[in-house]
TIVO-591209 format. One line per field, with one value per residue (C-alpha): z, y, x; residue in three letters; residue number from 1. Coordinates in steps of 0.001 Angstrom, whole numbers, plus 524288, in hexadecimal, padded with zeros to 5 digits. Layout:
# residues N
c3: [Z/...] .
c2: [Y/...] .
c1: [X/...] .
rest: [ala/...] .
nr: [NUM/...] .
***
This chain:
# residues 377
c3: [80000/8029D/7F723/7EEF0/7F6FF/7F343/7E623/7E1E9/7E8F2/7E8F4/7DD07/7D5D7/7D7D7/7D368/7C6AE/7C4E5/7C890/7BF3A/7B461/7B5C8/7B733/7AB2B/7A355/7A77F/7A825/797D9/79523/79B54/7927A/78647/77FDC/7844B/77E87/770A0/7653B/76306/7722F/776C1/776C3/78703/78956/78072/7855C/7948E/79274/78C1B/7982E/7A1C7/79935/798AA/7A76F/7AAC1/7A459/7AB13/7B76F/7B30C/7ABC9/7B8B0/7C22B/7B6ED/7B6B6/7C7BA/7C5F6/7BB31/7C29D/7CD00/7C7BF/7C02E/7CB5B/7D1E1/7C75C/7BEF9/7B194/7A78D/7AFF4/7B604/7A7BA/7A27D/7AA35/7A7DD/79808/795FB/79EF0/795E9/7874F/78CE0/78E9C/78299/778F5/78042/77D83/76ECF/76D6D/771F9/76811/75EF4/7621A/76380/75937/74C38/7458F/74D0C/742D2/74651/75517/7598A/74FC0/75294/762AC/7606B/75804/76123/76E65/767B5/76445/77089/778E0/76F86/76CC9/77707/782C4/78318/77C97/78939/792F6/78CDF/78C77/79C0F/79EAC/797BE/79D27/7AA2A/7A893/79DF2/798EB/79D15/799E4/793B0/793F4/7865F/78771/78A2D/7823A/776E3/77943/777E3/76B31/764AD/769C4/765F1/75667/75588/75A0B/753D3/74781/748AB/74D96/743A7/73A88/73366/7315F/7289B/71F84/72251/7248D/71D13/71E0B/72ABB/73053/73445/72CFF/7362E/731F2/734B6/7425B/748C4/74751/74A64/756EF/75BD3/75A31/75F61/76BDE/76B97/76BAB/776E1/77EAF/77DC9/77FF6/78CD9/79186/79025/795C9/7A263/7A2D4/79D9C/7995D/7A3EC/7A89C/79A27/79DDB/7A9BC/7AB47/7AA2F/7B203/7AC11/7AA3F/79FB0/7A9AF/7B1E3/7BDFA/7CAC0/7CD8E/7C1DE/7C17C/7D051/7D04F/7D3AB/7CB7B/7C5E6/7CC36/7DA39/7D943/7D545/7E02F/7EA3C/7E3C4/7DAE5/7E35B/7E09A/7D232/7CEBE/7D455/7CF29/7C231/7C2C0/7C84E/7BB37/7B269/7B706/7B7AA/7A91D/7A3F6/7A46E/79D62/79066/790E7/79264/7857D/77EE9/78243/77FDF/77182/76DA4/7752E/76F03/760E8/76203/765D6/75DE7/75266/75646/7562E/749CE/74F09/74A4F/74EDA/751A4/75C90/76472/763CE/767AF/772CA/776BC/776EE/77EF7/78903/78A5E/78C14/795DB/7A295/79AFE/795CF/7A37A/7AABA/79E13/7A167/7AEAB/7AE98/7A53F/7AE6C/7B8E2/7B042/7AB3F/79DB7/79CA4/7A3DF/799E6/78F7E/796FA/7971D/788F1/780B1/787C5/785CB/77782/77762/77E19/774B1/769A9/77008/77467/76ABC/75E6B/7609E/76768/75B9A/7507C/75998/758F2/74BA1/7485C/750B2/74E92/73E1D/740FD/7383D/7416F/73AEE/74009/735FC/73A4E/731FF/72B9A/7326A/73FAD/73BEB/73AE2/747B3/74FDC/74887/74BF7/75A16/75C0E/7557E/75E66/76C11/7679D/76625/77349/77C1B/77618/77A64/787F7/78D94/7892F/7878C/787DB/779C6/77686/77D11/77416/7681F/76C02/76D20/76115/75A20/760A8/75F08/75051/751F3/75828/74C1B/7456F/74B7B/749DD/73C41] .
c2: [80000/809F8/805C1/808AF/81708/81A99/81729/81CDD/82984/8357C/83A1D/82D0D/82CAE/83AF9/83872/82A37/833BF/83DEB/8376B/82BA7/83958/83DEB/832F7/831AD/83DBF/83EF2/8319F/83A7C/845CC/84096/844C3/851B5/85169/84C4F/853A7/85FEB/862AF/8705F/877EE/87B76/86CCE/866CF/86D72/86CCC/85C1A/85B06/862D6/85B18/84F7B/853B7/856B4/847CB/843A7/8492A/846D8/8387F/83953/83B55/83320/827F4/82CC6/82C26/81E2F/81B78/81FBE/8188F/80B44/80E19/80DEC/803D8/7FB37/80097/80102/7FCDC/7F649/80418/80C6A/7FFF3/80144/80F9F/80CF3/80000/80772/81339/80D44/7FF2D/80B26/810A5/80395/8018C/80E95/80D3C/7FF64/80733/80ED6/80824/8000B/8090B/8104F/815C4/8146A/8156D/81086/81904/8190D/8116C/8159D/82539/82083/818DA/82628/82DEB/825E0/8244F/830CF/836D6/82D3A/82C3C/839EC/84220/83A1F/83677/841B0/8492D/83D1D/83DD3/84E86/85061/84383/84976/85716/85202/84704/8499D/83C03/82F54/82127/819ED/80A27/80736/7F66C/7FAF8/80865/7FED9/7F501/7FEC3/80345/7F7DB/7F2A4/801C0/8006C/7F540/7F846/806C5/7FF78/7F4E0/7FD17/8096F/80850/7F9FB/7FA8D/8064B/7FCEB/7EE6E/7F3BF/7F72A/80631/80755/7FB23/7EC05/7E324/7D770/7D02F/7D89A/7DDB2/7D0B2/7CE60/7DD97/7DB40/7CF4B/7D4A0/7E16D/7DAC7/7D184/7DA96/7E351/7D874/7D355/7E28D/7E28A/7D5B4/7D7D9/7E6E5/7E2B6/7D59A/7D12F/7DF0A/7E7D4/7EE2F/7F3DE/7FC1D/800FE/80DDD/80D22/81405/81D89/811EB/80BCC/80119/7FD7E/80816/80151/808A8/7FFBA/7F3C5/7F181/7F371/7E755/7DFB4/7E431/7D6B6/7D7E5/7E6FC/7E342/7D7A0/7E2C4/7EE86/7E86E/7F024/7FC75/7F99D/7F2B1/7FFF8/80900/803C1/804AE/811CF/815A1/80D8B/81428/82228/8202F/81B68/82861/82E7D/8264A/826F5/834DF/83660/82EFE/83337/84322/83D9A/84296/85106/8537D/84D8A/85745/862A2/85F56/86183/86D3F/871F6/86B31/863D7/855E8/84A30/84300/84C42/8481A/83916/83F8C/847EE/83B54/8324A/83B77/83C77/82C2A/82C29/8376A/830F9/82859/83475/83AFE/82F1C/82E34/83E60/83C3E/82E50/837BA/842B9/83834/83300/82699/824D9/816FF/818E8/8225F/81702/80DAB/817AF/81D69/8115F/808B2/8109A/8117B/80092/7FE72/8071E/800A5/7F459/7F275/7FDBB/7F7EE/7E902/7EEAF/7F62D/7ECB6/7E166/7E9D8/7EDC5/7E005/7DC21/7E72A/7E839/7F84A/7FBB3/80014/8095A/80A0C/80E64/81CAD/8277A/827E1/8352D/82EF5/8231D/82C00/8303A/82747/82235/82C6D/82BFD/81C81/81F7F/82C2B/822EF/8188C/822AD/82949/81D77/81683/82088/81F6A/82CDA/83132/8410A/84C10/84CD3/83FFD/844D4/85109/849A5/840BD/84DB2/85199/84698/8476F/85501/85183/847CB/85164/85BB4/84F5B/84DA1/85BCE/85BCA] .
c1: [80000/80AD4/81192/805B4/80369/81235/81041/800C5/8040B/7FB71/801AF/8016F/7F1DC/7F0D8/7F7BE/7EE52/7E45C/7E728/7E9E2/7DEC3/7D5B1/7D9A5/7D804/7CA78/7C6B9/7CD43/7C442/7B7D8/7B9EF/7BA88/7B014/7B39A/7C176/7BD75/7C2E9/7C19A/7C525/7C463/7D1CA/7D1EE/7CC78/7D6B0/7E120/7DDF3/7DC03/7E8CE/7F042/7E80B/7EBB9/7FADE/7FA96/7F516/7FF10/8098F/805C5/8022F/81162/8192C/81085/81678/824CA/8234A/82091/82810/83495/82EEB/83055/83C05/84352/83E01/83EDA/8492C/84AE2/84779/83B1E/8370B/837EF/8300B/8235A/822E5/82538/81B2D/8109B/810A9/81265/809AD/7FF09/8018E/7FFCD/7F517/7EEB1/7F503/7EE68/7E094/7DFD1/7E365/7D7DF/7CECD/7C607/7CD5B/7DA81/7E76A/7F04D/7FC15/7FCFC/805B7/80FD2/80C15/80CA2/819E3/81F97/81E4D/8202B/82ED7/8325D/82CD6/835D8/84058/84325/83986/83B96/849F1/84C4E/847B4/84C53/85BBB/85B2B/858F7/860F3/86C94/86CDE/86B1F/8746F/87D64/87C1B/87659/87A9B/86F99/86F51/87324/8714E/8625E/85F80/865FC/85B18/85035/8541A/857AC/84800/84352/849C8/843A6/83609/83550/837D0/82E80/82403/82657/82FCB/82F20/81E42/82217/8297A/8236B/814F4/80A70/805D7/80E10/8086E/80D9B/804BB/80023/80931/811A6/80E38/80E68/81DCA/820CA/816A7/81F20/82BFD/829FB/824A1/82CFF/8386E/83286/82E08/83B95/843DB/839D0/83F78/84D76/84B5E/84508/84D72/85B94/85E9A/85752/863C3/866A0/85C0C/860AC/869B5/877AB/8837C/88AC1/894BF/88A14/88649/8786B/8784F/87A2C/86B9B/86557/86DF9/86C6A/85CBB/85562/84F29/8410D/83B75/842A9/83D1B/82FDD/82EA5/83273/82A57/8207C/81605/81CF2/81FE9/81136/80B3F/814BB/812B0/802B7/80311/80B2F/8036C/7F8FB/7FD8C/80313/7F717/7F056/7FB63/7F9A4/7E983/7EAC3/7F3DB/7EBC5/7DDF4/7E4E2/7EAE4/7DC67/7DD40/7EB4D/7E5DB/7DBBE/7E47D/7EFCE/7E6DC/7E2E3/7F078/7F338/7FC83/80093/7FA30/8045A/808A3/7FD91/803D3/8104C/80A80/802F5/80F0D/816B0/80B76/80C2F/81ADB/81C06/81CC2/82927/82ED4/82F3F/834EB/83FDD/8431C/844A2/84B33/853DB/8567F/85B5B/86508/85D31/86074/85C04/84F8B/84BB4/85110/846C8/83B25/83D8D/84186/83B0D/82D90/830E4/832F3/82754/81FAE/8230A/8249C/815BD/80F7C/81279/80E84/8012A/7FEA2/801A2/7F8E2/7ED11/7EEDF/7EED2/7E2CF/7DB7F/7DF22/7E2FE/7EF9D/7FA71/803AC/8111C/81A22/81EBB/82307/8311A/8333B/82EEC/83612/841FF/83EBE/83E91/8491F/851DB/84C98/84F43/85C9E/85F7E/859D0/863C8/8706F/86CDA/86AC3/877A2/87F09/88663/88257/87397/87521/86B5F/86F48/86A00/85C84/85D23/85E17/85320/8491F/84EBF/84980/83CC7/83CA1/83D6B/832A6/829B7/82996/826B0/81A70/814CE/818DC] .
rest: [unk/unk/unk/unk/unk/unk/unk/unk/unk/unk/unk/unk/unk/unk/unk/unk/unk/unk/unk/unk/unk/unk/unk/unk/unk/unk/unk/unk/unk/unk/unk/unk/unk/unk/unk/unk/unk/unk/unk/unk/unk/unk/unk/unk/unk/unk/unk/unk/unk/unk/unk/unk/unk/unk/unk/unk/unk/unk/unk/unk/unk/unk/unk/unk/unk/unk/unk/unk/unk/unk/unk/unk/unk/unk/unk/unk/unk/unk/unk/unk/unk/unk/unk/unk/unk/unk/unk/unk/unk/unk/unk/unk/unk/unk/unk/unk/unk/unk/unk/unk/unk/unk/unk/unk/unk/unk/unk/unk/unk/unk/unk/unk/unk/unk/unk/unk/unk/unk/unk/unk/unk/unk/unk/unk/unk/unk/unk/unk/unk/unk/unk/unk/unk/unk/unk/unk/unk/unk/unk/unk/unk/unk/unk/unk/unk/unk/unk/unk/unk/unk/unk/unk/unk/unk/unk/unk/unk/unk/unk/unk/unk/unk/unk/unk/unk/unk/unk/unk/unk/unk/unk/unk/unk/unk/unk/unk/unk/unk/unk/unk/unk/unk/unk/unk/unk/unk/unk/unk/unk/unk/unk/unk/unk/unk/unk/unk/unk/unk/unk/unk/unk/unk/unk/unk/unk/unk/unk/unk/unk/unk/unk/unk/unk/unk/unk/unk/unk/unk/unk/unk/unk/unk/unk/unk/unk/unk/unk/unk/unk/unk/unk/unk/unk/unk/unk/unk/unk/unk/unk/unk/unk/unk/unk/unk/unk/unk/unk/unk/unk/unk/unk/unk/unk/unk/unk/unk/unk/unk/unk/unk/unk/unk/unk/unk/unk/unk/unk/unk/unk/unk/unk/unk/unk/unk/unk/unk/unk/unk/unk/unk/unk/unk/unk/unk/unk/unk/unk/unk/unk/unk/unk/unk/unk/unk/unk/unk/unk/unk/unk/unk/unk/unk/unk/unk/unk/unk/unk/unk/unk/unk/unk/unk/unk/unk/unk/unk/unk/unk/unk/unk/unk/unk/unk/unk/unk/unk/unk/unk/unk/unk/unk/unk/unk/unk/unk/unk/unk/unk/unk/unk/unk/unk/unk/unk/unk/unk/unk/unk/unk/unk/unk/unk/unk/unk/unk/unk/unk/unk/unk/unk/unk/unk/unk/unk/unk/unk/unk/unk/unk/unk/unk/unk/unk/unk/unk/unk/unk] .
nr: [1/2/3/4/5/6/7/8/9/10/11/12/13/14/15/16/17/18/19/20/21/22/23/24/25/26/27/28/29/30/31/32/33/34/35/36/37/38/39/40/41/42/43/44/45/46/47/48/49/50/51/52/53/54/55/56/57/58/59/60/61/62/63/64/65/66/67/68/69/70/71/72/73/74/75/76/77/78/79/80/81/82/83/84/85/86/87/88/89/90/91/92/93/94/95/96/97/98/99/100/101/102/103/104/105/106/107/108/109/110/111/112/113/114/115/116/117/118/119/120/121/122/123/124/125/126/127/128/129/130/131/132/133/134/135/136/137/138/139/140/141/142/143/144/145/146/147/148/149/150/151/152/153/154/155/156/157/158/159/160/161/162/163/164/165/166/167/168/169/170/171/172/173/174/175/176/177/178/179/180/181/182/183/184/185/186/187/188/189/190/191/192/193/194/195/196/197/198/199/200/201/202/203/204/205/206/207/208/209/210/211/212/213/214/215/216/217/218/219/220/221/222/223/224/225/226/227/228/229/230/231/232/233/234/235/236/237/238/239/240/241/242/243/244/245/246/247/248/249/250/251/252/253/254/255/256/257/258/259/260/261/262/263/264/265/266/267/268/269/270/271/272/273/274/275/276/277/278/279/280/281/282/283/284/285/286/287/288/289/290/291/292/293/294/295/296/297/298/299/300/301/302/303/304/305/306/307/308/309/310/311/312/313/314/315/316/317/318/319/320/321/322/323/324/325/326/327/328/329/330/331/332/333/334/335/336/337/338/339/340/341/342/343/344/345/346/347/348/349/350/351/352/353/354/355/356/357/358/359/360/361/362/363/364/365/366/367/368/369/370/371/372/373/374/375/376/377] .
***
């Protein structure tokens, strides 16, 4: 009982409270917040919106930190990343079984969850790191591991349907084989990560080697048999807390269509907006695992968002376009192709190198920055 009174404190039911209330209370209203929405109404929901959402945001970072270090890594950056992108296929799967066509989102969601982690979010994470720091020694054996597992994946999942599909999309025939081996392979990365090859995810001294504060930690199952009350409600409390934070993105995807428009703005900034909404309790636990000098934590929590997306998006997708006969459209762009390209290319330069810079960070927003004028093009 005290355990679960020092974890669901005052604070933690406030933010459930707050952000439960505001799903509801969106779900009650929306007949009133059907297109064409009032100006002073559709502004004033979107800043309630935004404000629930950062609350919600740093209630999940508390927690998040929480576990990380009684777990370690890469166990504690793993519940924080499968919470939010299990959430988000599941919301992705909804709609695209609900009413109308969604062809193209799980290609538009996969664009921009990339580029917003691969250029925006390290970008930002490597920037304060390096001026604080000066420099900060990544684990190479495991940042090595997530890009060989990301080439393969963005490729699969974006690239290759452009050339072996038909109209941007994997035939049956087709689907089924890319399905098994990109499950397969992530299934397989998620075994060796939290098994055989857990400490390559760990930090490292400044001499290149596992940190006596990492390599020392007990193991996740002699932690879990002493804490598993702690760690089972910790968990649910940011389940729970994170949950609001993805409804709310996507129930205000319709308020920002609607306002976007008005502005004349592109449509695909609203997927952007959205994507960076979902990924914002990740991105503030990567800046400040950053500012306290924890370069492979913010590996962990970037790449490993960016595997799991692809990893559990793409075979969801390609199931239920099977099942349900809806073409699925995954071939991206040659410009965003280059893109991501160049950002895949960049992440692989910067965490081979033995001291990560502030430099590196700057290039990374550069690239997104580049991305971004894409968008409102």
């Amino acid at each position: 009982m005290s355990t679960a009174r020092s974890i669901l404190t005052p604070a933690a039911a406030a933010r459930l409270l707050l952000g439960w209330g505001a799903v509801l209370a969106l779900a009650l209203s929306g007949p009133l917040l059907e297109a064409p929405v009032p100006r002073p109404v559709l502004v004033a929901a979107l800043v309630v919106i935004v404000g629930v959402v950062l609350v919600c945001a740093f209630g999940v970072v508390h927690e998040a930190e929480h576990l990380a270090r009684r777990l370690g890594d890469p166990y504690g950056s793993l519940v924080l990343t499968l919470s939010i992108v299990v959430i988000e296929v599941v919301l992705i799967s909804a709609v695209m079984l609900g009413p109308g066509e969604h062809t193209t989102i799980a290609r538009d969601s996969v664009m921009a969850v990339s580029m917003i982690i691969l250029g925006l979010v390290v970008g930002l994470a490597l920037l304060v790191g390096g001026r604080r720091h000066g420099g900060l020694a990544p684990n190479a054996a495991g940042a090595s591991q997530y890009h060989s597992v990301l080439v393969v994946l963005v490729a699969l999942a974006l690239a290759v349907p452009a050339a072996l599909g038909t109209d941007g999309s994997y035939t049956s025939a087709q689907a089924v084989p890319v399905v098994l081996v990109t499950l397969g392979l992530y299934a397989f990365f998620l075994a060796r990560q939290t098994g055989a090859q857990a400490a390559d995810f760990r930090e490292v001294s400044r001499r290149g080697v596992p940190s006596a504060t990492t390599a020392g930690r007990t193991h996740v199952r002699a932690v879990l048999a002493e804490h598993r009350a702690d760690v089972l409600l910790r968990t649910g409390l940011l389940v729970t807390t994170v949950l609001p934070i993805v409804l709310l993105s996507h129930d205000m995807a319709a308020l920002l269509d609607d306002g976007l428009g008005r502005l004349g703005a592109p449509t695909a900034l609203a997927g952007v907006l959205i994507a960076m909404i979902v990924f914002l309790p990740e991105s503030i636990t990567a800046v400040r695992a950053a500012l306290a000098g924890e370069i492979q934590r913010v590996s962990n929590l970037c790449h490993g968002a960016l595997v799991s997306t692809l990893g559990l998006t793409i075979p969801t997708v390609l199931v239920i376009g099977m099942l349900t006969g809806q073409a699925v459209v995954l071939a991206e762009s040659p410009l965003n192709l280059l893109l991501l390209g160049v950002s895949l290319l960049l992440s692989v330069t910067t965490f081979a190198a033995p001291r990560v810079t502030a430099t590196h960070g700057a290039a990374h927003l550069a690239v997104f920055a580049v991305y971004a004028v894409t968008v409102l093009s």
